[in-house]
C-alpha positions as CSV (number, residue, x, y, z in Angstrom):
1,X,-4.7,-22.0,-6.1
2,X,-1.9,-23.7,-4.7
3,X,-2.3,-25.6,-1.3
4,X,-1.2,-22.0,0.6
5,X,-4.2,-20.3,-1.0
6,X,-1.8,-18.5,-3.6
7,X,-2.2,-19.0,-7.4
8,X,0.0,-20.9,-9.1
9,X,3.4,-18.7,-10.5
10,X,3.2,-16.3,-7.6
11,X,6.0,-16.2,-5.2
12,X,6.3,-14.8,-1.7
13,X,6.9,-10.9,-1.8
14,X,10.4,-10.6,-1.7
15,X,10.3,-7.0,-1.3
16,X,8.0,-7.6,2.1
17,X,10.3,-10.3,3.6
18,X,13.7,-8.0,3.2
19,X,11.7,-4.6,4.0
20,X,11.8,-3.5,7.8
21,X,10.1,0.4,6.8
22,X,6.4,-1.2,7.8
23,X,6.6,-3.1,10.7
24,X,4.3,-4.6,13.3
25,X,1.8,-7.6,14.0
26,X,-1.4,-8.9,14.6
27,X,-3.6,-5.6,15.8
28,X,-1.1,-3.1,16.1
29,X,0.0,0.1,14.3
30,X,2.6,-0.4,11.4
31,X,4.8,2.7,10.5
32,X,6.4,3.9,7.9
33,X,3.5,3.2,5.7
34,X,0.6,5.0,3.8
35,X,-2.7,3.7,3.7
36,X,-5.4,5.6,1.5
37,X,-9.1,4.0,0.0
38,X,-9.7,4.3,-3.8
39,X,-11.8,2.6,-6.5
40,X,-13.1,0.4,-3.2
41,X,-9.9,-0.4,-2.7
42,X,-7.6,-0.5,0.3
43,X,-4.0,0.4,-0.8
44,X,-1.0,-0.2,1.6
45,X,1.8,2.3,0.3
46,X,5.2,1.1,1.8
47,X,8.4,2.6,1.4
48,X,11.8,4.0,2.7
49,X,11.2,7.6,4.1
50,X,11.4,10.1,1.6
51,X,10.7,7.2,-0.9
52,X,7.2,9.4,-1.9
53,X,4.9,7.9,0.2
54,X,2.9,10.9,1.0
55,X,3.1,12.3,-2.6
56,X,1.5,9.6,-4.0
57,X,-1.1,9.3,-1.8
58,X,-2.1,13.2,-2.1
59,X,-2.2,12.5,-6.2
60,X,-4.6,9.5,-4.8
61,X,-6.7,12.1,-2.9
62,X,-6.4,14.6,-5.8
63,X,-8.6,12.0,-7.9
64,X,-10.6,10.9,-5.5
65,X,-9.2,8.8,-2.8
66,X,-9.2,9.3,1.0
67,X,-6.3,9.2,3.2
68,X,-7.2,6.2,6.0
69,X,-3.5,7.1,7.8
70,X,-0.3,8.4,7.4
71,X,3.2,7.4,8.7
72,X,1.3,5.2,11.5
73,X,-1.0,2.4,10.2
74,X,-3.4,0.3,12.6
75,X,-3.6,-2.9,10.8
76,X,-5.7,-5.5,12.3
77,X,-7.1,-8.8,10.8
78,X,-11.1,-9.4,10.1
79,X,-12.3,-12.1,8.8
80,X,-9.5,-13.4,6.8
81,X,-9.5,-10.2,5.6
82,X,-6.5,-7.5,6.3
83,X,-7.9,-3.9,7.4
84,X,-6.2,-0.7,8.6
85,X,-7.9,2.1,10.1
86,X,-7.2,5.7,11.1
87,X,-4.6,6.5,13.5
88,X,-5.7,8.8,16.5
89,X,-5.5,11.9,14.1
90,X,-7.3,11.1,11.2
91,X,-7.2,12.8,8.2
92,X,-3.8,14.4,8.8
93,X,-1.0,13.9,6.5
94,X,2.6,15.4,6.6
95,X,3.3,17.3,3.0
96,X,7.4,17.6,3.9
97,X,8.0,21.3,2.8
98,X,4.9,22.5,3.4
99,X,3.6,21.1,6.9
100,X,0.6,18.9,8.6
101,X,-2.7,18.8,6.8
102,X,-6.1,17.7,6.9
103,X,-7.3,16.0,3.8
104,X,-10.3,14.0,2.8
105,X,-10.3,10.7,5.0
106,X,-11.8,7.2,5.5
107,X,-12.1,5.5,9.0
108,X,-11.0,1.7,7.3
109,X,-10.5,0.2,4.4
110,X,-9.7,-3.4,3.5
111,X,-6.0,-3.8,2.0
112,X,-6.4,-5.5,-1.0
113,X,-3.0,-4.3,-2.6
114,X,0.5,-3.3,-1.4
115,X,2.6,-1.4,-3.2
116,X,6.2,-0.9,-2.2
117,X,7.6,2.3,-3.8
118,X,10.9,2.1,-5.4
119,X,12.8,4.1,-8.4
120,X,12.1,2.4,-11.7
121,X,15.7,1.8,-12.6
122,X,16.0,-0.4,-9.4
123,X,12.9,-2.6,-10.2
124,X,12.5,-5.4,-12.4
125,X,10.9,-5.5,-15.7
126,X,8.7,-8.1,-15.8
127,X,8.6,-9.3,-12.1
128,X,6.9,-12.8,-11.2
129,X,3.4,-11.9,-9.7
130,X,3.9,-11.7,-6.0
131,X,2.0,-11.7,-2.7
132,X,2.6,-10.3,0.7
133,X,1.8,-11.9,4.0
134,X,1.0,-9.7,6.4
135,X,-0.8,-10.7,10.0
136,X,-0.9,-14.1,8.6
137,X,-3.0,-12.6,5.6
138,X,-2.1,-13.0,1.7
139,X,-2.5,-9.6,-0.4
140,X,-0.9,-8.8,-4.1
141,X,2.1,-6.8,-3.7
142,X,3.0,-4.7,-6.3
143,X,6.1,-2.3,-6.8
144,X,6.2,1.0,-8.6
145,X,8.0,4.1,-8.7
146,X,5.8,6.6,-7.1
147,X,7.5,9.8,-7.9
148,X,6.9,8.8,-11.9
149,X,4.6,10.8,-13.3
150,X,2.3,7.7,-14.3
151,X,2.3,6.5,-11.1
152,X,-1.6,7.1,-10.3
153,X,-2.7,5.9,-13.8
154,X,-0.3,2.2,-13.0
155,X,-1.6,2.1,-9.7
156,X,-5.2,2.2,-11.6
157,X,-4.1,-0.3,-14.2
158,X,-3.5,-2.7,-10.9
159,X,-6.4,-2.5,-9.3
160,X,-8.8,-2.6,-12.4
161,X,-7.5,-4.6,-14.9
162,X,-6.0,-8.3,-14.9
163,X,-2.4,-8.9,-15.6
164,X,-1.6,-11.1,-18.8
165,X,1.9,-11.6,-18.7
């Protein structure tokens, strides 16, 4: 660990410092952001709108995760540790096309990833490890294509198997 906390070779989230869609501070609602709990996990899901937010976290659901909130995420710090909760409706997640749903749901989870989504051919190919400080609180931040049809199955990779390179 470096003297920030941070391990040595990772880099401030780039991604996080130019990104506006997520927005917010200490104990207050972020939007423009996805927040479902999987594998134990707390995944953050940021992106432009229309970027696939919501589509990745119904494949999420579809294996098992829970929706905490959609669009509007109550992030608060606990701890040292970064948690989002469920907005005033939770459970409810717009499916654009289709309408407003209620799907499986989680009252909290701790964020222990962030994933900004992005199209693969405008991400890097081997990008330095990375973290994002949010509310003063340092979580891996990760970025994916989440319309790819291995987007689940990478997300899975992060969360349960170290990085080597």
């Amino acid at each position: 660990m470096t003297g920030s906390g941070r391990k040595p070779g990772t880099a401030n989230c780039d991604t996080c410092a130019t990104d506006t869609s997520c927005i917010g501070d200490v104990e207050q609602s972020f939007s423009g952001c996805t927040c479902v709990f999987w594998r134990g996990h707390g995944v953050l899901l940021k992106g432009a709108s229309g970027s696939g937010k919501s589509d990745l976290a119904l494949r999420i659901i579809h294996e098992g995760g829970k929706l905490v909130a959609d669009d509007v995420v109550p992030l608060f710090a606990r701890d040292g540790r970064l948690i989002a909760a469920h907005s005033r409706s939770p459970g409810l997640i717009e499916l654009r096309g289709q309408g407003i749903f209620q799907l499986p749901w989680h009252p909290e989870a701790e964020i222990t990833i962030v994933v900004h989504l992005l199209e693969a051919d405008r991400q890097e190919r081997l990008p330095e490890p990375c973290i994002a400080a949010m509310l003063g609180i340092e979580v891996p931040c990760h970025v994916i294509d989440g319309r790819a049809p291995s987007a689940v199955a990478r997300l899975a990779a992060l969360l349960d198997h170290p990085r080597v390179a």
